[in-house]
BALO-499214 format. One record per residue (C-alpha): residue number from 0; residue in three letters; x, y, z. Coordinates in nm, 2 decimals. Layout:
[NUM, "ALA", [X, Y, Z]],
...
# end
This chain:
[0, "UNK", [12.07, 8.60, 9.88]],
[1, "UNK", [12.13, 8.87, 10.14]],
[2, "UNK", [12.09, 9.17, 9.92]],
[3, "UNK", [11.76, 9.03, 9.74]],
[4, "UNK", [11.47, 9.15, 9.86]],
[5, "UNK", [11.19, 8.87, 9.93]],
[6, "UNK", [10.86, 8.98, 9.78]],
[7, "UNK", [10.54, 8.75, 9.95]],
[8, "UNK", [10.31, 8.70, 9.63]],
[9, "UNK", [9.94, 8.62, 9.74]],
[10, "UNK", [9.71, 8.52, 9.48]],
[11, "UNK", [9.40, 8.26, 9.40]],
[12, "UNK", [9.68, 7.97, 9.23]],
[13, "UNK", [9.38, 7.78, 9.14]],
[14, "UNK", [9.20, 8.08, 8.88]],
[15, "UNK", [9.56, 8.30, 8.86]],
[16, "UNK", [9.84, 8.08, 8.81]],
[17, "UNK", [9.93, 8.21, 8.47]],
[18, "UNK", [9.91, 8.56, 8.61]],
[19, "UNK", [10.12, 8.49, 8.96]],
[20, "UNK", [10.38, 8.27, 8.73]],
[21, "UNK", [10.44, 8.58, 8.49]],
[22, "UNK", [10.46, 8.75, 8.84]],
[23, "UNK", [10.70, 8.56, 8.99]],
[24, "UNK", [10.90, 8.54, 8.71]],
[25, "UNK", [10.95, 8.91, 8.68]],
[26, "UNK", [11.03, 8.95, 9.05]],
[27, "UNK", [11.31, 8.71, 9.05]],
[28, "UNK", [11.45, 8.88, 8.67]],
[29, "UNK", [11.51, 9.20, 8.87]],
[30, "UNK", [11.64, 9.05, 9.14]],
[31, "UNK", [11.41, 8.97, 9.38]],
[32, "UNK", [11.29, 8.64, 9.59]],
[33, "UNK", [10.91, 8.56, 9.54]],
[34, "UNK", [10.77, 8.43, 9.80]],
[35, "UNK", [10.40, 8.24, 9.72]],
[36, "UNK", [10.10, 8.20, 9.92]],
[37, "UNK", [9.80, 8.07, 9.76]],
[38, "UNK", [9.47, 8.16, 9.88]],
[39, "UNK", [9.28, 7.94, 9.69]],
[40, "UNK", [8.99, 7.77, 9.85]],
[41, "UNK", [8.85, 7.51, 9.63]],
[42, "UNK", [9.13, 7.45, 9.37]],
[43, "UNK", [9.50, 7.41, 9.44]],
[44, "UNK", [9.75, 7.56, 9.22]],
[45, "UNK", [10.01, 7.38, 8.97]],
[46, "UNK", [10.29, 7.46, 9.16]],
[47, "UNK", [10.39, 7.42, 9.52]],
[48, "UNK", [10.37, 7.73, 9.68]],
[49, "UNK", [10.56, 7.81, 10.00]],
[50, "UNK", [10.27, 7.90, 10.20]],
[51, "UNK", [9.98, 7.66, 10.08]],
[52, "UNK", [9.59, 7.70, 10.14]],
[53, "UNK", [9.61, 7.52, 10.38]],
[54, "UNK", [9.88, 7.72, 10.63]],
[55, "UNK", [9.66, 8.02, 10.55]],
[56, "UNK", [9.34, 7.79, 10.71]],
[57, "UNK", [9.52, 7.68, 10.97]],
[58, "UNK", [9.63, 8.08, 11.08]],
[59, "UNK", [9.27, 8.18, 11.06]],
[60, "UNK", [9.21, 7.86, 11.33]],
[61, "UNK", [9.02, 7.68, 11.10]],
[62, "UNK", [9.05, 7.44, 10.82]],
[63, "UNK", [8.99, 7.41, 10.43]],
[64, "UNK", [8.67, 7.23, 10.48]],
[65, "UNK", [8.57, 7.42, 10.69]],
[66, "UNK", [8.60, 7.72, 10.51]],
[67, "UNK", [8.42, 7.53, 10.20]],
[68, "UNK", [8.13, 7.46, 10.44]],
[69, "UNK", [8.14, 7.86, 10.56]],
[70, "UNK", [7.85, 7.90, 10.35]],
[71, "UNK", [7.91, 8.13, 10.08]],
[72, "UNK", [8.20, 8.26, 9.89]],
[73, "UNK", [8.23, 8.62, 10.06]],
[74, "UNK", [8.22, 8.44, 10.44]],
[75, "UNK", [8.50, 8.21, 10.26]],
[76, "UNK", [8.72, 8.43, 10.11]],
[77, "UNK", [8.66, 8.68, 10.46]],
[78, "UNK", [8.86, 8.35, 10.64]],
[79, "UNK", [9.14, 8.34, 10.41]],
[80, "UNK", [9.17, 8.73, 10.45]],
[81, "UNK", [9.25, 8.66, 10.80]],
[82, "UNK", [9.44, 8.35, 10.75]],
[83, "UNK", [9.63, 8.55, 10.50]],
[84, "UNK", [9.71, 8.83, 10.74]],
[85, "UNK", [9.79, 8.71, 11.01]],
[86, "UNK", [10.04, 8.48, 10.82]],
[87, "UNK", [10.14, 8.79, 10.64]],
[88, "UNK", [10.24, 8.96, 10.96]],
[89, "UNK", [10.40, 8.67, 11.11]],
[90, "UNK", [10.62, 8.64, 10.85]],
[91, "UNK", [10.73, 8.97, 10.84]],
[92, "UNK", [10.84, 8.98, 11.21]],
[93, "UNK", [11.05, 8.71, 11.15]],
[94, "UNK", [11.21, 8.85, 10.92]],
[95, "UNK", [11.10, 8.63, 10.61]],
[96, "UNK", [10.96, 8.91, 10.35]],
[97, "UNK", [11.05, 9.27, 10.28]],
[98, "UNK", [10.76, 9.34, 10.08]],
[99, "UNK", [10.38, 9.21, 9.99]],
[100, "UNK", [10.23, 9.25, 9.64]],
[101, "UNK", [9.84, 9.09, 9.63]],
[102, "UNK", [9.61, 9.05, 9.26]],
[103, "UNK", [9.29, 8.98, 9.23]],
[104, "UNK", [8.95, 9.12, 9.14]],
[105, "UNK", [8.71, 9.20, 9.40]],
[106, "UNK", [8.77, 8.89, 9.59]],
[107, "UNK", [9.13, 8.89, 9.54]],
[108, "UNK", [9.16, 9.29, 9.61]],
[109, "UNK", [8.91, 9.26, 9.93]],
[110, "UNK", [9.19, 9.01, 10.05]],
[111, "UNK", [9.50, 9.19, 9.98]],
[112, "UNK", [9.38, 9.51, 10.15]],
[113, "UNK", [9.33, 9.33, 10.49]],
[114, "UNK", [9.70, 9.17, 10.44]],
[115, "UNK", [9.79, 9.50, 10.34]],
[116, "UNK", [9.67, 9.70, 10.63]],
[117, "UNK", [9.83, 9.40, 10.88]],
[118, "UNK", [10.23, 9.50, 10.75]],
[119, "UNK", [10.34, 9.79, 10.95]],
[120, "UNK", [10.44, 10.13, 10.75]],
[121, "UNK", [10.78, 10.11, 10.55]],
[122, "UNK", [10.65, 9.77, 10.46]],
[123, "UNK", [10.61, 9.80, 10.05]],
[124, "UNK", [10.27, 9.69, 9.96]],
[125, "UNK", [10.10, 9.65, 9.60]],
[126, "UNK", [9.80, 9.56, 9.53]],
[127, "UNK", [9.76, 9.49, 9.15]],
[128, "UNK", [9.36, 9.50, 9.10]],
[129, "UNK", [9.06, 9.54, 8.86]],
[130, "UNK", [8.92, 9.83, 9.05]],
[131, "UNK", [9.24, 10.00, 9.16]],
[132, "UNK", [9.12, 10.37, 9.26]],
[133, "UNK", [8.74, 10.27, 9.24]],
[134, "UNK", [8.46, 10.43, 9.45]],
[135, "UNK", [8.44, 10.10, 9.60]],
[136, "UNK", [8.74, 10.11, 9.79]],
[137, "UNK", [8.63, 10.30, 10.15]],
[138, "UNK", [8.93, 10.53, 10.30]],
[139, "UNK", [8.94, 10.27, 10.59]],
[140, "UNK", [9.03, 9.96, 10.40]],
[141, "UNK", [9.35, 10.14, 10.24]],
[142, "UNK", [9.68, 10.11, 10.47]],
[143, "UNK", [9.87, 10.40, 10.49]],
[144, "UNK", [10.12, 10.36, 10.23]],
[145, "UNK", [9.93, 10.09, 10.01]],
[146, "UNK", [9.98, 10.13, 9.64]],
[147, "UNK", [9.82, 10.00, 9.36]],
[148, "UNK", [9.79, 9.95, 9.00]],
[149, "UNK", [9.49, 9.92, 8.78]],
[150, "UNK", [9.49, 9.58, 8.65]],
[151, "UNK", [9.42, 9.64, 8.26]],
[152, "UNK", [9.35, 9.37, 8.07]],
[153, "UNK", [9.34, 9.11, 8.39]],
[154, "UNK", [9.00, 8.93, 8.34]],
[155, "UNK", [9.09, 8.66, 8.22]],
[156, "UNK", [9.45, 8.51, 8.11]],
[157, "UNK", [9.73, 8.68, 8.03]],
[158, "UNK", [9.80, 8.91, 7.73]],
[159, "UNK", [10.06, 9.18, 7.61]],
[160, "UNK", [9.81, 9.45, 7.84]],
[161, "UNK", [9.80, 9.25, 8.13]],
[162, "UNK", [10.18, 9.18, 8.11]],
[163, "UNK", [10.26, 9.55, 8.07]],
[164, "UNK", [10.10, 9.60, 8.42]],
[165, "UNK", [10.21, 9.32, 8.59]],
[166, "UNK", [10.58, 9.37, 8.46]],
[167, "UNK", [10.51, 9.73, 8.60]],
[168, "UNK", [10.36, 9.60, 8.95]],
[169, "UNK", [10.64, 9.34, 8.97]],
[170, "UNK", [10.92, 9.55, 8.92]],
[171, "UNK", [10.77, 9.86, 9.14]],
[172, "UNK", [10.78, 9.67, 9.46]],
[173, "UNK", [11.16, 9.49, 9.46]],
[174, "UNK", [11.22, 9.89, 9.40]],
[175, "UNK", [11.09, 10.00, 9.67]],
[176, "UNK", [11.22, 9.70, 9.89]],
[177, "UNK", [11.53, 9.80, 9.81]],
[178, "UNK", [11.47, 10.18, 9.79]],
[179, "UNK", [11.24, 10.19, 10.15]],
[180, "UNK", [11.37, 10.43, 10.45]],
[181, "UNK", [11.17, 10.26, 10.71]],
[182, "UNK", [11.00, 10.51, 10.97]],
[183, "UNK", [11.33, 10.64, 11.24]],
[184, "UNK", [11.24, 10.53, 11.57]],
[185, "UNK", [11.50, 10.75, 11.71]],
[186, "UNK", [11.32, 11.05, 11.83]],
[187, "UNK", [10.94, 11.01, 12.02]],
[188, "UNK", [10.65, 11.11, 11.70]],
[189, "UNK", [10.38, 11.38, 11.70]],
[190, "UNK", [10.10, 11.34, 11.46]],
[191, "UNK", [9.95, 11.68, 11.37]],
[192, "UNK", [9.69, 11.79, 11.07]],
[193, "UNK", [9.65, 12.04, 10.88]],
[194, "UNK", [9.58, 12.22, 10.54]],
[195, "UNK", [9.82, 12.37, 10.27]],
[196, "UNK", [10.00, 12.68, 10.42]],
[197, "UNK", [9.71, 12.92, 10.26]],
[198, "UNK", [9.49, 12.80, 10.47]],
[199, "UNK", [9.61, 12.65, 10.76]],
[200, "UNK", [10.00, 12.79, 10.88]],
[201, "UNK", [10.06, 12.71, 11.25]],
[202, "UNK", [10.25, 12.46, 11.14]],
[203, "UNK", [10.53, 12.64, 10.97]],
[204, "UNK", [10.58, 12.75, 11.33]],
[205, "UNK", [10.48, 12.44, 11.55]],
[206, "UNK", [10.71, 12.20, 11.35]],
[207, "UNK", [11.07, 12.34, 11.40]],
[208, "UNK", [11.00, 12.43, 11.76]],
[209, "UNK", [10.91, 12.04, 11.87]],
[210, "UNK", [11.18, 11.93, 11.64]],
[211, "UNK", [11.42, 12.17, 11.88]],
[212, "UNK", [11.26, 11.95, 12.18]],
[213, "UNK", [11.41, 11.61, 12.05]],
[214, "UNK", [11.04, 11.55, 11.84]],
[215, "UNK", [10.99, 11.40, 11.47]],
[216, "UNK", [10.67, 11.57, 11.36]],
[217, "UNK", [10.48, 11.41, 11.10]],
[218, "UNK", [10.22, 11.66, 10.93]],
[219, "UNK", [9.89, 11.48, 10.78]],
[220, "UNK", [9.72, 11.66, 10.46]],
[221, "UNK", [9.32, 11.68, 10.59]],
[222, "UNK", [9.14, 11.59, 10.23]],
[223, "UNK", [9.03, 11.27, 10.36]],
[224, "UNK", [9.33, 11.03, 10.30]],
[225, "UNK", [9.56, 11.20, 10.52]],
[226, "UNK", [9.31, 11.19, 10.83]],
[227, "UNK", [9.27, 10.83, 10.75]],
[228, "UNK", [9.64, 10.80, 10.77]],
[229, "UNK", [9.68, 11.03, 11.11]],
[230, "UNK", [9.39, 10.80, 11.24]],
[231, "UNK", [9.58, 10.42, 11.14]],
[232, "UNK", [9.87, 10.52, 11.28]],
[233, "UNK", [9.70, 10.69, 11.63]],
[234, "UNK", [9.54, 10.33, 11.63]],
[235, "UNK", [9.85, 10.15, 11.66]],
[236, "UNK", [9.99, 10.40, 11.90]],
[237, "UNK", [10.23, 10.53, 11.64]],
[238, "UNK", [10.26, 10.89, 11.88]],
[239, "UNK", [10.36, 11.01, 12.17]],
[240, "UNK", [10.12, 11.30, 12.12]],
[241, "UNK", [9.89, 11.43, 11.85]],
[242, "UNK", [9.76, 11.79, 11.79]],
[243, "UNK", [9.49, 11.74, 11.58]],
[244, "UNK", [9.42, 12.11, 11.42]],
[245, "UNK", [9.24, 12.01, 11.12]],
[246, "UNK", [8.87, 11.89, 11.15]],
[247, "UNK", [8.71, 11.94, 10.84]],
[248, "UNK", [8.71, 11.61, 10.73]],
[249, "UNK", [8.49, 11.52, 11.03]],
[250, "UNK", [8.27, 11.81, 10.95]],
[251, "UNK", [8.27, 11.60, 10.59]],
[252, "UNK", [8.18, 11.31, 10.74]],
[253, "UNK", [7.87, 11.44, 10.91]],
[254, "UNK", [7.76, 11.64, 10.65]],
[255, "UNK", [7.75, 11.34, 10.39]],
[256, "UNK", [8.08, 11.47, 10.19]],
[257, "UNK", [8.26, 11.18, 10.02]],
[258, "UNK", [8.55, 11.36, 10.13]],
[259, "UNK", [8.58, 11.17, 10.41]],
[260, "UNK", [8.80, 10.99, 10.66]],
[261, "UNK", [8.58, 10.77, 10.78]],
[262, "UNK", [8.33, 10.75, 11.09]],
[263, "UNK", [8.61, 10.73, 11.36]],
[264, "UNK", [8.78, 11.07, 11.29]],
[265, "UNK", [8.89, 11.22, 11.63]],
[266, "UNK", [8.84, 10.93, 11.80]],
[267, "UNK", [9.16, 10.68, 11.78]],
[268, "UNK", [9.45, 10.92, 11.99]],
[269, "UNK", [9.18, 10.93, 12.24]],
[270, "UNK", [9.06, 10.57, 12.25]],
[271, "UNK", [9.46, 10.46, 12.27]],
[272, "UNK", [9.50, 10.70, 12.57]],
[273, "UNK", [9.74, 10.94, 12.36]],
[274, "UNK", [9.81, 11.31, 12.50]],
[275, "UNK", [9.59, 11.51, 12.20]],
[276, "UNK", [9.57, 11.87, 12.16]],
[277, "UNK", [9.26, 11.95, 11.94]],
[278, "UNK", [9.11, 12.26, 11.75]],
[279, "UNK", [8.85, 12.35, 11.53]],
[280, "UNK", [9.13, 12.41, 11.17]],
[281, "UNK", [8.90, 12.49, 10.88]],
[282, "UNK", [8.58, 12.27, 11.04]],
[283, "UNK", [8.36, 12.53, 10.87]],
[284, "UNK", [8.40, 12.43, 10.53]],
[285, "UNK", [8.26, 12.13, 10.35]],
[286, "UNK", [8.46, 11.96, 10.06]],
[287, "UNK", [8.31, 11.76, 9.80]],
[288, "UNK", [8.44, 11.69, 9.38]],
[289, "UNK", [8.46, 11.95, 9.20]],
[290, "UNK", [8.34, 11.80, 8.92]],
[291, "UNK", [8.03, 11.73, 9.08]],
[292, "UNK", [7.77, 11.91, 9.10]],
[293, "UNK", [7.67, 12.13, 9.39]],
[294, "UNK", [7.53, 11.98, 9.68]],
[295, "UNK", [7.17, 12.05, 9.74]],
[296, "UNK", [7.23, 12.13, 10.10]],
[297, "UNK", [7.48, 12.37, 10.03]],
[298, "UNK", [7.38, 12.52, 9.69]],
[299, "UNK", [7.27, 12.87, 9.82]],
[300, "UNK", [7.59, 12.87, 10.03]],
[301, "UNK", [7.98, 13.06, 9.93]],
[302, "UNK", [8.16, 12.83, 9.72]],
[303, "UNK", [8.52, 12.81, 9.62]],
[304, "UNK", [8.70, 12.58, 9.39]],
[305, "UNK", [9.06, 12.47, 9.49]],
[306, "UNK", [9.16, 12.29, 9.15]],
[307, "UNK", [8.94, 12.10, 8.93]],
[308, "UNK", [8.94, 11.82, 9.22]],
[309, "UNK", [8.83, 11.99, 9.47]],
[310, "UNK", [8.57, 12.28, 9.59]],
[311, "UNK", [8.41, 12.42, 9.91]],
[312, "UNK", [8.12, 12.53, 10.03]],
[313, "UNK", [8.09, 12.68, 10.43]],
[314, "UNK", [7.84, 12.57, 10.66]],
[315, "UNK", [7.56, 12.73, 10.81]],
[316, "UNK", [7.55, 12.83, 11.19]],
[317, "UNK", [7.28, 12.54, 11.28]],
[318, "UNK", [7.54, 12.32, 11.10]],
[319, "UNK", [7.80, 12.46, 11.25]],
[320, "UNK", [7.67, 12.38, 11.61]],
[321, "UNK", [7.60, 12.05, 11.50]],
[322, "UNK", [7.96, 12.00, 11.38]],
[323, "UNK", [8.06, 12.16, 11.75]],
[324, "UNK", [7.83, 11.89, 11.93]],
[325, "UNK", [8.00, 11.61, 11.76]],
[326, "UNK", [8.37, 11.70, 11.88]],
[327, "UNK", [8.26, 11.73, 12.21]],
[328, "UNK", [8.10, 11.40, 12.19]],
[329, "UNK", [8.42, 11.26, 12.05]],
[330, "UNK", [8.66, 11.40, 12.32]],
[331, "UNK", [8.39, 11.29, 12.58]],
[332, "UNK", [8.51, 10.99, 12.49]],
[333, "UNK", [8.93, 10.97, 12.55]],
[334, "UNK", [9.07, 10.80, 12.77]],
[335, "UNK", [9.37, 11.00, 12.77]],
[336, "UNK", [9.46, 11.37, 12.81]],
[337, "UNK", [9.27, 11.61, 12.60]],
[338, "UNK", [9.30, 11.99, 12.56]],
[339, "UNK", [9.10, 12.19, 12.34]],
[340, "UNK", [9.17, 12.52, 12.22]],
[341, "UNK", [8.94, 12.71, 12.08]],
[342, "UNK", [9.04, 13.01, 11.87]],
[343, "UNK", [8.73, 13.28, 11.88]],
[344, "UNK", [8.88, 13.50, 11.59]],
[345, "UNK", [8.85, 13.28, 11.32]],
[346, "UNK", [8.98, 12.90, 11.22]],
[347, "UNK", [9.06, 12.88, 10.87]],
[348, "UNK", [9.23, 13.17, 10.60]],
[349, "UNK", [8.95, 13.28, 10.46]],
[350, "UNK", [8.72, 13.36, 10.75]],
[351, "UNK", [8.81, 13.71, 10.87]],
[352, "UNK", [8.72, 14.05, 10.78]],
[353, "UNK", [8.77, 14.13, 10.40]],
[354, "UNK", [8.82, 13.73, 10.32]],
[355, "UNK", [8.55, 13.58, 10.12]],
[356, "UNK", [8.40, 13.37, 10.36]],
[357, "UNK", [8.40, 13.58, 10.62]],
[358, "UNK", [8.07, 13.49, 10.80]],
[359, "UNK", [8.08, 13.64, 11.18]],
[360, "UNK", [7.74, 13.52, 11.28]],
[361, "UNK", [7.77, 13.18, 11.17]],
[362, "UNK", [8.12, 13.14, 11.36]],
[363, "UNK", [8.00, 13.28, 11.67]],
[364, "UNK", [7.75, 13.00, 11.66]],
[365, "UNK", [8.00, 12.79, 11.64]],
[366, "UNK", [8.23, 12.95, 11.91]],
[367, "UNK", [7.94, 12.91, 12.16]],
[368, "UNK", [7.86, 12.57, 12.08]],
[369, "UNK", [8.20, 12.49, 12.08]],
[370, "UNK", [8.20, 12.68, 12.43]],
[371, "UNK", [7.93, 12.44, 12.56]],
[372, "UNK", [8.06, 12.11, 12.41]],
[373, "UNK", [8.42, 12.04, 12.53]],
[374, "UNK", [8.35, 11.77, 12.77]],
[375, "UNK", [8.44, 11.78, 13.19]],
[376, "UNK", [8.76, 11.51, 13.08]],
[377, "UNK", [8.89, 11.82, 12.84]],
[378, "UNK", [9.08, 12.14, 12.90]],
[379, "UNK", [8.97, 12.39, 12.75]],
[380, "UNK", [9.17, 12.70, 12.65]],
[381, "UNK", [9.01, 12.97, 12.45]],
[382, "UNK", [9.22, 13.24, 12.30]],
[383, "UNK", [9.04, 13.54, 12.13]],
[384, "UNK", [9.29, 13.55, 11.81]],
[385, "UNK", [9.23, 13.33, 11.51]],
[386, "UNK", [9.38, 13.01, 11.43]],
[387, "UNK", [9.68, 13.12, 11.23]],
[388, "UNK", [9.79, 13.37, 11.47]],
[389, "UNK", [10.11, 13.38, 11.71]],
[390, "UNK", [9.85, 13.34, 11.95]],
[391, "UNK", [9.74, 13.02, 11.88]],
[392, "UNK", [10.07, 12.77, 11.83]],
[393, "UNK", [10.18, 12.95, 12.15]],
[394, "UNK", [9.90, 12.78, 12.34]],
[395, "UNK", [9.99, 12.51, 12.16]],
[396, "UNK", [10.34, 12.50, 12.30]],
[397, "UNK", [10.29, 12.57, 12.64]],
[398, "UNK", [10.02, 12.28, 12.70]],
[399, "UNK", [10.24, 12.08, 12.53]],
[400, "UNK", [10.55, 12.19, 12.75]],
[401, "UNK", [10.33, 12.18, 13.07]],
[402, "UNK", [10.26, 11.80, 12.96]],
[403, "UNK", [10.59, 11.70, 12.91]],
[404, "UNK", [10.70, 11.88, 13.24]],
[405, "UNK", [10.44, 11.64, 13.43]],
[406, "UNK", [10.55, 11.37, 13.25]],
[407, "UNK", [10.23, 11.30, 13.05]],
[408, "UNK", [10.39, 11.31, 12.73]],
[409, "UNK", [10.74, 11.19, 12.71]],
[410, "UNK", [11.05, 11.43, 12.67]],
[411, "UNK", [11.22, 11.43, 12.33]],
[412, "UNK", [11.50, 11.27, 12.23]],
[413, "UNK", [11.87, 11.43, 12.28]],
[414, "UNK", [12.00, 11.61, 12.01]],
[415, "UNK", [12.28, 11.29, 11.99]],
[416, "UNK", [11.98, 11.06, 11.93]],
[417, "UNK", [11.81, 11.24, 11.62]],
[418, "UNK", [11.83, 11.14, 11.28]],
[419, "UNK", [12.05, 11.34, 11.01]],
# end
């Protein structure tokens, strides 16, 4: 038993028995441990599951009649969410489970994502569902490294569709719950964001230079999802530090852009207390589908298409200063150290002189705004190159250094510590 990986299997056993059976079945013919929880409310499953409805009740506080006389299905089923997660969690810090794999529908999928987001990351987490990658799913109910399969076929009952996926589903997470590198712990973290290297490249120098001070940095792709990501983990303390470069998913957020990582962008390294260095990376541009159509707002304004996903459009200077308003407000709000730095040259690629969206008067509006903004609780450090400049990750470093000299953020691990 010690090298098979135990898989916890949550499912409704009283609607999805045929469907958790095949599951089971196909976890254990790879070489894995299932490991069932029913979340079933008002019918019990045909088999004995390890974790019955009623252990999930009892870890929400409450009790199957109780939950029955909640009032309605979705106030039910939000009780055995918690029930389920919490129980979840438990039983991975006892060392019980290795992995999690949830199916379901809506009510089944609203479930798993909660469970999902209670396992820490390196945890292996599938969610096999009937609106995998659907508009319905919000950025904030997706754990970090959640994945998930589109359950084809999975109305009702099985059938040679439904099988293919869950065979798929099955066999994906014993994989990676034998395959998983679980995050090193060795040397202290730094969460930074930031663009692809044509837009954004400070990190090509920030990154080796904290690694030389004993630091793991962990760079977060800004196109919604990878804010999300930078945010979950700031949540749960996951950093020492964060320099948080890359705001234009904020500037998304305000500006109604489904690119977006959700209302509390900027806001989680400060609320935890967390050492954060902040700039403006690429806050200027707004992101939206490409294969949608134009945005009225922003019809009459320079547009670019990254790749058929993808396209841009840059904000005006009244937008611009609204954007700058809403960091401040955000820092205003930490409750830990918090430096800005404000690059007056330019914060993205494609804003200077001879680059197509090169708009000086629009990003002096900003650059005053920005001046007026960063709150009393912030440093602010204003340097009169642009963004990708030496210039700029300099700063950078010596806040950083000054920080770790006082003892605000803590020094890095010795070179004997670090991971290979």
């Amino acid at each position: 038993m010690e090298d098979k990986r135990r898989i916890l299997v949550i499912g409704t056993g009283d609607t999805k028995a045929d469907e958790l059976l095949f599951m089971r079945e196909r976890i254990e013919a790879v070489g894995g441990v299932a490991v069932m929880m029913d979340v079933s409310v008002l019918g019990d499953p045909p088999y004995r599951p390890a974790h019955d409805k009623h252990a999930v009740a009892q870890a929400a506080d409450t009790t199957i009649a109780a939950i029955v006389a909640s009032g309605d299905e979705n106030s039910a089923m939000t009780l055995m969410a918690l029930g389920a997660s919490r129980l979840a969690r438990a039983l991975y810090d006892q060392g019980e489970i290795d992995g999690f794999i949830g199916l379901g529908g809506t009510m089944g999928t609203d479930l798993a994502l909660d469970v999902a987001l209670a396992l820490p990351l390196g945890v292996p987490k599938f969610v096999v569902s009937t609106i995998a990658y659907s508009h319905l799913l919000p950025p904030e109910r997706i754990a970090t490294d959640l994945m998930m399969i589109l359950w084809a076929g999975g109305l009702y009952g099985l059938n040679s569709a439904c099988k293919a996926v869950l065979s798929q589903a099955s066999g994906a997470v014993v994989g990676a719950a034998r395959a998983v590198v679980k995050p090193d712990q060795a040397r202290p973290r730094i969460g930074m964001s930031s663009l692809g290297k044509s837009c954004l490249h400070y990190m090509v120098t920030l990154k080796p230079e904290l690694e030389k001070r004993g630091y793991e940095v962990i760079v977060f792709h800004t196109t919604g999802m990878g804010g999300w990501a930078l945010e979950a983990i700031a949540a749960q303390r996951g950093f020492v530090a964060v320099m948080d470069f890359s705001l234009q998913e904020l500037a998304n957020h305000l500006t109604g852009s489904v690119v977006s990582s959700g209302a509390d962008r900027l806001e989680n390294a400060g609320r935890q207390g967390i050492p954060q260095i902040v700039a403006p990376g690429a806050v200027d541009m707004v992101d939206f589908p490409t294969w949608q159509a134009v945005p009225t707002r922003f019809i009459e304004r320079p547009y670019h298409a990254h790749n058929r996903l993808l396209a841009s459009v840059t904000s005006d200077g009244e937008t611009r200063r609204e954007i700058a308003r809403a960091i401040g407000e955000k820092l205003a709000a930490a409750t830990g150290p918090t430096a800005f730095i404000l690059p007056a040259g330019g914060i993205q690629q494609w804003d200077q002189d001879g680059e197509p969206l090169h708009e000086p008067d629009a990003l002096t509006a900003f650059v005053d705004e920005m001046r007026l903004s960063v709150p009393a609780n912030a440093e602010l450090h204003e340097i009169s190159g642009h963004i990708n400049d030496a210039a700029f990750s300099a700063k950078a470093l010596e806040i950083f250094d000054r920080w770790v000299a006082e003892g605000i953020v803590p020094r890095g691990a010795p070179a004997g510590r670090q991971a290979g």
